[in-house]
LOBA-301648 format. One record per residue (C-alpha): x, y, z. Coordinates in steps of 0.1 Angstrom, whole numbers, plus 5000, padded with zeros to 4 digits. Layout:
% residues N
(atom (X, Y, Z))
...
% end
This chain:
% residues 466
(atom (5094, 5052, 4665))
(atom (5091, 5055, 4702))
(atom (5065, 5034, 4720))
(atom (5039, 5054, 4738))
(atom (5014, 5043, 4766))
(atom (4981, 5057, 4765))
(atom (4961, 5057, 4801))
(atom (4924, 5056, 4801))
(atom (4905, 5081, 4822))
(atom (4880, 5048, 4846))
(atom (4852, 5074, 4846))
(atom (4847, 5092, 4810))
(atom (4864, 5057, 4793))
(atom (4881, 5088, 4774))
(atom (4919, 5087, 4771))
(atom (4934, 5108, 4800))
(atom (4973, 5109, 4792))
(atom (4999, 5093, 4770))
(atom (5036, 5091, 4775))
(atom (5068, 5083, 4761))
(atom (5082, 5047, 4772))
(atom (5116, 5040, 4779))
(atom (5134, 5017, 4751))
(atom (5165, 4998, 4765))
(atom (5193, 5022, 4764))
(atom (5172, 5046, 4783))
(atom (5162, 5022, 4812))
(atom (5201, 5014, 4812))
(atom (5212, 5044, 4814))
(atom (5188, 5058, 4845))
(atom (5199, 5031, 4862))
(atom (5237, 5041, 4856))
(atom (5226, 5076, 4864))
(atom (5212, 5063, 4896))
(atom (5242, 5043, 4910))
(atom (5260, 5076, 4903))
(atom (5243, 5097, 4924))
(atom (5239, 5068, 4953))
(atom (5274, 5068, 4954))
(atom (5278, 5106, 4962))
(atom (5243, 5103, 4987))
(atom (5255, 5081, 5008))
(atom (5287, 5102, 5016))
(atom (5264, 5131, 5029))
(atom (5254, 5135, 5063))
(atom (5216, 5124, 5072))
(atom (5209, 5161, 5083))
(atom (5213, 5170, 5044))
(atom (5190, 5141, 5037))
(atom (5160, 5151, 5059))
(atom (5166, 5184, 5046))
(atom (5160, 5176, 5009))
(atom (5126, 5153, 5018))
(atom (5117, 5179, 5039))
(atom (5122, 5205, 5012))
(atom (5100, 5177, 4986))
(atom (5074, 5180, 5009))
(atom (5071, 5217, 5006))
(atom (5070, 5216, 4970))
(atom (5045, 5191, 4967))
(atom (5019, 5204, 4992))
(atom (5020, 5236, 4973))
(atom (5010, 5217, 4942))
(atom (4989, 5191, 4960))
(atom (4958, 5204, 4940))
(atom (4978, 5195, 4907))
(atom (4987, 5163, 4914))
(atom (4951, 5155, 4930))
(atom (4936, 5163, 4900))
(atom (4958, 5138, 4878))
(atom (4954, 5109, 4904))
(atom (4915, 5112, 4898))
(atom (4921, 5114, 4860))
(atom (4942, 5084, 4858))
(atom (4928, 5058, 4881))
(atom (4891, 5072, 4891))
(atom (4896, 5083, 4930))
(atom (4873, 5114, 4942))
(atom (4899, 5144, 4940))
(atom (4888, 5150, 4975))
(atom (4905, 5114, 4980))
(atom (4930, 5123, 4963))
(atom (4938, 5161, 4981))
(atom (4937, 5138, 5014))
(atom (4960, 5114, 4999))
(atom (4984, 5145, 4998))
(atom (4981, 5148, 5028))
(atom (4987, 5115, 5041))
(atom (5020, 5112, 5021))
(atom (5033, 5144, 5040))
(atom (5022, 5130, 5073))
(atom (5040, 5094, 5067))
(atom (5070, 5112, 5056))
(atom (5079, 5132, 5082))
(atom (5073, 5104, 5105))
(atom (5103, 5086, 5087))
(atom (5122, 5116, 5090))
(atom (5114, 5118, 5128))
(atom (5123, 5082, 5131))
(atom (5155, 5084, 5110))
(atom (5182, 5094, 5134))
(atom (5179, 5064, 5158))
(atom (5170, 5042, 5134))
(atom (5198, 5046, 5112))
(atom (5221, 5053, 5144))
(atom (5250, 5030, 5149))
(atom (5245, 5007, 5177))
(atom (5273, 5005, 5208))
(atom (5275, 4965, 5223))
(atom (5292, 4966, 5253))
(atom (5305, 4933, 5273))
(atom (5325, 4953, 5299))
(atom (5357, 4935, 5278))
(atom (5373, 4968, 5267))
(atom (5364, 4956, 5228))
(atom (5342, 4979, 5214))
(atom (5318, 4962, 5189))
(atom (5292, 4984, 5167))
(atom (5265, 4974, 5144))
(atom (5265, 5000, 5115))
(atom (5239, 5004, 5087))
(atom (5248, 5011, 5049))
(atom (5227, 5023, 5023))
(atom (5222, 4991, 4997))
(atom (5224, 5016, 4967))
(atom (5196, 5019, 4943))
(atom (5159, 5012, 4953))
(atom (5135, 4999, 4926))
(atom (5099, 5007, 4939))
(atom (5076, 4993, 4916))
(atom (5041, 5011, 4931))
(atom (5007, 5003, 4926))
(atom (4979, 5023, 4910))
(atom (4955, 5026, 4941))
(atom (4970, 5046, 4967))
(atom (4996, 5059, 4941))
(atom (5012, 5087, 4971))
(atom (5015, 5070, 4998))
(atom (5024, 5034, 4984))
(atom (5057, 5054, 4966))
(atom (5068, 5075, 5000))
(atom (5064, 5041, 5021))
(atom (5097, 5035, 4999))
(atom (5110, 5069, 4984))
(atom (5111, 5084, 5018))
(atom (5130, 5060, 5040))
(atom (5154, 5051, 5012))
(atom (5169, 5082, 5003))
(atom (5170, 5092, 5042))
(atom (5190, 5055, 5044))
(atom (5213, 5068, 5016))
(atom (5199, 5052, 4982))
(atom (5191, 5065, 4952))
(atom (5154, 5054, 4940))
(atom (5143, 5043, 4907))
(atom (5103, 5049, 4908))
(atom (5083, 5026, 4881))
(atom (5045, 5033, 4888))
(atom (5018, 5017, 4878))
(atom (5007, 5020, 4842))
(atom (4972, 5032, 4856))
(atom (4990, 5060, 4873))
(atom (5024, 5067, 4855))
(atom (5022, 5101, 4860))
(atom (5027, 5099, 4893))
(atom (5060, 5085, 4894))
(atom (5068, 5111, 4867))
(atom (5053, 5139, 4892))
(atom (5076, 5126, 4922))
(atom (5104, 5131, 4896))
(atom (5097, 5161, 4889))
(atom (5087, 5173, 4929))
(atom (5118, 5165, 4939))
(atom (5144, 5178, 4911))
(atom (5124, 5213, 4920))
(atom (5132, 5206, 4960))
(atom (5166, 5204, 4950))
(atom (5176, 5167, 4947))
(atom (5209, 5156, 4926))
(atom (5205, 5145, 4890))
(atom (5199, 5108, 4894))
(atom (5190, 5106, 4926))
(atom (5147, 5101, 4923))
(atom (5135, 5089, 4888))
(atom (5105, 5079, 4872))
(atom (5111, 5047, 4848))
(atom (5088, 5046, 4820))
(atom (5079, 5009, 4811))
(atom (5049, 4983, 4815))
(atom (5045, 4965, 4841))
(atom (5049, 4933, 4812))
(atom (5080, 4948, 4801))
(atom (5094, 4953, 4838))
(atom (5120, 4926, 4839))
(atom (5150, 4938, 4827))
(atom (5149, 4959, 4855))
(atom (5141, 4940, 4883))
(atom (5174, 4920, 4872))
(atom (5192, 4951, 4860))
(atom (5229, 4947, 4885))
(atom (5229, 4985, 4889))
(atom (5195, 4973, 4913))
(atom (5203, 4967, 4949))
(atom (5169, 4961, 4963))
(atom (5133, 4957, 4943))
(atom (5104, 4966, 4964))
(atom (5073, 4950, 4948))
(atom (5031, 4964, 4958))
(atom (5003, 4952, 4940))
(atom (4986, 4916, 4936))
(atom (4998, 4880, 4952))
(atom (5002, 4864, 4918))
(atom (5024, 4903, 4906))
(atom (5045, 4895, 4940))
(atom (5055, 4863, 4930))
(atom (5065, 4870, 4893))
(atom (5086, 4896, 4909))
(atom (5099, 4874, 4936))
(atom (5108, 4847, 4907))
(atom (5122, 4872, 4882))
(atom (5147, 4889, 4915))
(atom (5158, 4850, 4922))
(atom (5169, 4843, 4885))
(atom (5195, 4877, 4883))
(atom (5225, 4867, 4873))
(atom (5247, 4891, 4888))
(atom (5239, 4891, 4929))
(atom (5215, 4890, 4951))
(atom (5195, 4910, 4964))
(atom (5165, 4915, 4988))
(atom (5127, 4918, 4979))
(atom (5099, 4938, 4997))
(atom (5064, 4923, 4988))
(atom (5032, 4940, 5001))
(atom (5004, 4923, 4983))
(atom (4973, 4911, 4985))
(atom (4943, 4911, 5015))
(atom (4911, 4898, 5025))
(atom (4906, 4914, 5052))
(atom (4878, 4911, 5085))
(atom (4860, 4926, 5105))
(atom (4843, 4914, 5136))
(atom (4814, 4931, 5157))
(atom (4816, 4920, 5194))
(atom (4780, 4915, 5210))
(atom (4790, 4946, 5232))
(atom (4798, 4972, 5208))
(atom (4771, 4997, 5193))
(atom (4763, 4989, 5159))
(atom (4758, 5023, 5147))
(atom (4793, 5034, 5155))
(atom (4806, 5000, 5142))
(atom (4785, 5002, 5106))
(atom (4795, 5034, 5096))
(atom (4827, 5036, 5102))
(atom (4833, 4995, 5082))
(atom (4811, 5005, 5052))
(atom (4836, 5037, 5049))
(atom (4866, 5009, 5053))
(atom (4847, 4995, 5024))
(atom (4840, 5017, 5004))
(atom (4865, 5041, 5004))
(atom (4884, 5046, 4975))
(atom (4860, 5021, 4960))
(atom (4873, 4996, 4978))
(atom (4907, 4996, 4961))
(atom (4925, 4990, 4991))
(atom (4945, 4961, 5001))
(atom (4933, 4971, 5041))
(atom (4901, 4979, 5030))
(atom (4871, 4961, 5049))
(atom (4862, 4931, 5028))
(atom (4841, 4903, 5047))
(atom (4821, 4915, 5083))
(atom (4817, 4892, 5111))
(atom (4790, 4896, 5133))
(atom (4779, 4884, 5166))
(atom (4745, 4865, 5162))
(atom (4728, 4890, 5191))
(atom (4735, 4919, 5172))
(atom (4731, 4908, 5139))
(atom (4699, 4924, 5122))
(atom (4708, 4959, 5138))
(atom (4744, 4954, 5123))
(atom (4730, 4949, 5087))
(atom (4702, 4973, 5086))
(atom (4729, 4998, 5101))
(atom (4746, 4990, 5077))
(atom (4731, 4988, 5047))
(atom (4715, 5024, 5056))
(atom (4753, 5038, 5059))
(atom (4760, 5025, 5023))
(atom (4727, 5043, 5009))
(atom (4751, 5071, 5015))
(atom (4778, 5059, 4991))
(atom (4763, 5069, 4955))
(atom (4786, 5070, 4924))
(atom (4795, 5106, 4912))
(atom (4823, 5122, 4889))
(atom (4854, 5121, 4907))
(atom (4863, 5158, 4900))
(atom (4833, 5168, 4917))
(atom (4840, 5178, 4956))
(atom (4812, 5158, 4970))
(atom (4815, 5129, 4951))
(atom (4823, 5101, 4976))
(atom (4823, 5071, 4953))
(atom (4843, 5071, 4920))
(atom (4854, 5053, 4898))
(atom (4873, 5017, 4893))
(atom (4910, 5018, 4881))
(atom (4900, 4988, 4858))
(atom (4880, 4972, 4838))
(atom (4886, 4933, 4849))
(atom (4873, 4943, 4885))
(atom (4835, 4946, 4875))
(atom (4835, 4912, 4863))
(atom (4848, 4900, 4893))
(atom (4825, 4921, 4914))
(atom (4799, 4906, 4892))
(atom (4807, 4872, 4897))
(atom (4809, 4877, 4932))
(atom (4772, 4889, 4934))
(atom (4760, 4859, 4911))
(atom (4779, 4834, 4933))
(atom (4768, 4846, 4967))
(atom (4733, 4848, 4955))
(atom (4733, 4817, 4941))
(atom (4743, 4802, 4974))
(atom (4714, 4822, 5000))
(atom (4734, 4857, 5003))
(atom (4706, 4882, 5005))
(atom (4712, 4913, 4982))
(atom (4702, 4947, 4999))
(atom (4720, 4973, 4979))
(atom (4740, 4975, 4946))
(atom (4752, 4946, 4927))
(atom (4750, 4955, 4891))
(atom (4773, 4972, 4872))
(atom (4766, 5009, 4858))
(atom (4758, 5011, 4819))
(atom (4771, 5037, 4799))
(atom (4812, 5050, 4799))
(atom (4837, 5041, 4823))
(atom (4842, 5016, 4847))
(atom (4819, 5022, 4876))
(atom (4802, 4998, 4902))
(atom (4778, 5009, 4928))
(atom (4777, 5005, 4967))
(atom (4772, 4963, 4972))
(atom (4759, 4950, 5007))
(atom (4752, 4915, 5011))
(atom (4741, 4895, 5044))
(atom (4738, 4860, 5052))
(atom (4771, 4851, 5034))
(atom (4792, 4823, 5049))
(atom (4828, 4804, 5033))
(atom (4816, 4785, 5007))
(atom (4816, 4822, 4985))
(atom (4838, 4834, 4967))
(atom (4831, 4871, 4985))
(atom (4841, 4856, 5016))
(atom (4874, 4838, 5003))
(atom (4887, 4853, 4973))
(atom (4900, 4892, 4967))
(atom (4873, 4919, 4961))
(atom (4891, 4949, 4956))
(atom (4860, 4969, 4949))
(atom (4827, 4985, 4970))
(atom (4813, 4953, 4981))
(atom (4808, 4938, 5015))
(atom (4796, 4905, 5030))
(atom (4779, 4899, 5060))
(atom (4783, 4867, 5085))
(atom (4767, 4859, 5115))
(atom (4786, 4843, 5144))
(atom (4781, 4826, 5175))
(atom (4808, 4836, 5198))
(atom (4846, 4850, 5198))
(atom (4859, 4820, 5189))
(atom (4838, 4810, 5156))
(atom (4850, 4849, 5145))
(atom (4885, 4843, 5153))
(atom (4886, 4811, 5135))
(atom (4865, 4822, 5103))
(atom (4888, 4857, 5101))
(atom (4919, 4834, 5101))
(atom (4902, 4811, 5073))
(atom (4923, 4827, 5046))
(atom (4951, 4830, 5026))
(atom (4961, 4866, 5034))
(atom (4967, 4886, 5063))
(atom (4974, 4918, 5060))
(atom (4949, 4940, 5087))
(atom (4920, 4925, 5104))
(atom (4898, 4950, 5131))
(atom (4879, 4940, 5161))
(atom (4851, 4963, 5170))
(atom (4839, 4963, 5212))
(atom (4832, 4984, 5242))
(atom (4861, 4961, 5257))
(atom (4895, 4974, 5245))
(atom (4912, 4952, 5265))
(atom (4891, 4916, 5251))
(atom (4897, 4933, 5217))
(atom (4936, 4932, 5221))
(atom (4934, 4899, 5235))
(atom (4913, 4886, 5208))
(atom (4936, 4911, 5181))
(atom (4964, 4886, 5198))
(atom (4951, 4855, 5178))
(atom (4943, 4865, 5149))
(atom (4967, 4863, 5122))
(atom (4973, 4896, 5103))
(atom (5003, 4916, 5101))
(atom (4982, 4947, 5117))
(atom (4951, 4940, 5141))
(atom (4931, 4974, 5148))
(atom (4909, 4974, 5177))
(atom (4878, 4999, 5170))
(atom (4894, 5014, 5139))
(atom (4899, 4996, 5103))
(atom (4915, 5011, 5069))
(atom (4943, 5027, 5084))
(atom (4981, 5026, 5080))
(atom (5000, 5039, 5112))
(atom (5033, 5044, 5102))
(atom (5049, 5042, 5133))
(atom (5040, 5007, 5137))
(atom (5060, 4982, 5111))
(atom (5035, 4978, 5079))
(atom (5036, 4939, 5069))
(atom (5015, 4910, 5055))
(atom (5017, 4873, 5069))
(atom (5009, 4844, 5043))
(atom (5001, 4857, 5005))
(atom (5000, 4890, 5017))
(atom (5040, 4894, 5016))
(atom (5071, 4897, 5030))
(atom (5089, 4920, 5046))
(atom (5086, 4954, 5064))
(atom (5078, 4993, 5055))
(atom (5073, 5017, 5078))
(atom (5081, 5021, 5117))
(atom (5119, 5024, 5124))
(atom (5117, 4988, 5113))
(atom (5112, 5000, 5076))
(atom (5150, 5008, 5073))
(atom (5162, 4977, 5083))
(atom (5151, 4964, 5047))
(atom (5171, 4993, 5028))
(atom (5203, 4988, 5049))
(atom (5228, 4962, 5050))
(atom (5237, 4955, 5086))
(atom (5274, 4951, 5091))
(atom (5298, 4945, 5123))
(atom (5324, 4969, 5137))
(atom (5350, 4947, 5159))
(atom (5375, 4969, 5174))
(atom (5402, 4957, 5199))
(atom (5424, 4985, 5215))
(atom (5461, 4978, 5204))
(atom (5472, 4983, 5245))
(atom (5447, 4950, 5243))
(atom (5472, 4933, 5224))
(atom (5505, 4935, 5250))
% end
């Protein structure tokens, strides 16, 4: 009897899809598939590459309403989220492709010695992108994109919240046109996940979700038996904000309650824990506890529904406990902070104020639509309390001062420091965590570096040799 994995819709609490799971013989044999066809990709000529992503893309903006639709059924994110998240995926994409052709270029060393010496780039062969549930788009092209543009062959195993998706990206680009083997969907739990990750026909495991997920996956990857290979982590975040005595608090509240609380705060950029300067500070929170009034839980498939639902259940407890342990300690509770009765899994809009590092809602993961609020004296109480943490991925700094705002950025420790903007994932700048936030790069013509294998070209002219 095949096995079967059922996925609950967050907002009804009604069962949204089931699947077929892969047994054994069937994740060997993708696998097998997949070194087959990475071993006729890498022969082609990167022009036919960025032709068949660019052809993907085509194909899955014309079904973007589709695939929005399923992303909201599966893991609770307003469909008009999700249509944006289309969007975004397309955008990130064809920055890749733009950055392809140097990146992947073969670079010339010359010493004037009549020895010409290259560094060339090789494909590593078949990419295992195990993706996370929250951003279930644009966490998959981050990988999918620049690997098959490098010359892989990618083996896609979503999120059991969202395993559709990876089927969907299956399907997208078999209709564009792509070789049998080449992009496939693996159907297992994420429990059931590790004879994959130390499968031999994988040449590189590419790992986002939680800090505790990464380092299961980091373990499993360093106890293959048969080579080794390299490991991409992007993981967890906790990640600040601060508000600089100069900068106007309207602008800065609005646009940190939407880092928040979009996509209910499922974001592992998203705004978690707001410093503010001490002169500013009572305009800050009343600005922004009136921007969250805005934030109301809805039904995701409904257009004007900015807040939906939460991928899981296990998150409202934490939300919960958060709320109880900040209260407990002097945090003052303007807005939210309860759980919703009834189906689903849904948790409303959460400001607090007067929070400090002795909370867990200042120190430990969120990953939900709740914000804490500090006061601070100066620049360099903010700077210290944002870098009091175990992550860094993204921390903002919000000020009329750009150029004291990149200075400040400078010291604080985060693999991406935005000045005036938060949320946000440039990809032409290298996306990376520092501390329990990960390892490695994605993105920027950095991102390739990770699904190559760098080699050296030493060539000595044979008149050299009289």
């Amino acid at each position: 009897m095949t096995d079967t994995l059922t996925i609950t819709n967050p907002w009804s609490g009604e069962v949204a899809d089931t699947y077929p799971l892969d047994g054994p013989e069937a994740v060997d044999a993708k696998v097998r598939a997949a070194q087959e066809a990475s071993l006729k990709w890498r022969e082609g000529p990167l022009g036919l590459r960025i032709e068949l992503v660019e052809r993907f893309l085509v194909v899955a903006e014309s079904n973007r309403d589709e695939i929005a639709s399923l992303i909201s059924r599966q893991m609770g994110k307003p469909v008009r989220e999700a249509r944006n998240e289309v969007g975004g995926m397309i955008g990130r994409a064809r920055t890749m492709v733009r950055l392809a052709p140097q990146a992947l270029a073969d670079q010339s060393i010359s010493l004037d010695d009549g020895i010409q010496r290259r560094i060339v780039r090789d494909p590593l062969g078949v990419i295992l992108d195990i993706a996370a549930w929250n951003y279930p788009l644009l966490i998959a092209i981050n990988v999918v994109a620049p690997a098959l543009l490098a010359g892989n062959a990618v083996l896609i195993k979503h999120a059991s919240q969202t395993a559709g998706v990876g089927l969907w990206f299956e399907d997208m680009f078999r209709r564009a046109g792509a070789p049998d083997g080449l992009v496939t969907a693996v159907m297992v739990r994420g429990s059931e996940s590790t004879a994959l990750v130390q499968h031999p026909g994988v040449h590189g495991v590419f790992f986002t979700g939680s800090t505790e997920g990464g380092q299961q996956v980091y373990r499993t990857v360093a106890n293959r038996s048969h080579g080794f290979v390299d490991v991409g982590l992007e993981l967890g975040g906790k990640d600040p904000a601060y508000v600089r005595a100069d900068m106007p608090v309207e602008l800065a509240a609005a646009n940190l309650i939407e880092g928040a609380f979009y996509n209910a705060g499922q974001s592992c950029c998203a705004i978690e824990r707001i410093y503010v300067h001490h002169a500013r500070y009572d305009a800050f929170v009343e600005a922004a506890v009136e921007a969250a009034k805005a934030w109301t839980s809805g039904d995701p498939t409904h257009d004007a529904t900015m807040l939906g639902a939460l991928a899981t259940p296990e998150t409202l407890d934490v939300l919960d406990a958060q709320v109880a342990d900040a209260v407990s300690k002097g945090a003052r509770l303007w807005l939210g902070g309860e759980r919703y009765g009834g189906s689903g899994w849904r948790y409303p809009a959460t400001v607090l104020s007067d929070t400090h590092h002795e909370m867990s809602l200042m120190r430990d993961e969120s990953f939900g639509p709740i914000i804490g609020i500090m006061p601070v004296e100066d620049d360099a109480a903010a700077v210290s309390l944002m870098n009091d943490t175990a992550y860094g991925l993204t921390a903002s700094i919000w000020t009329s001062d750009h150029r004291a705002g990149e200075a400040l950025g400078r010291r604080v420790q985060a693999g991406t420091v935005f000045v005036n903007r938060c949320d946000y994932v440039d990809p032409v700048l290298p996306w990376t965590g520092l501390k329990d936030s990960g390892k490695g790069v994605s993105l920027s013509s950095l991102g390739f570096a990770h699904l190559t294998r760098a080699r050296g070209l030493h060539v000595r002219p044979l008149e050299m040799l009289g």
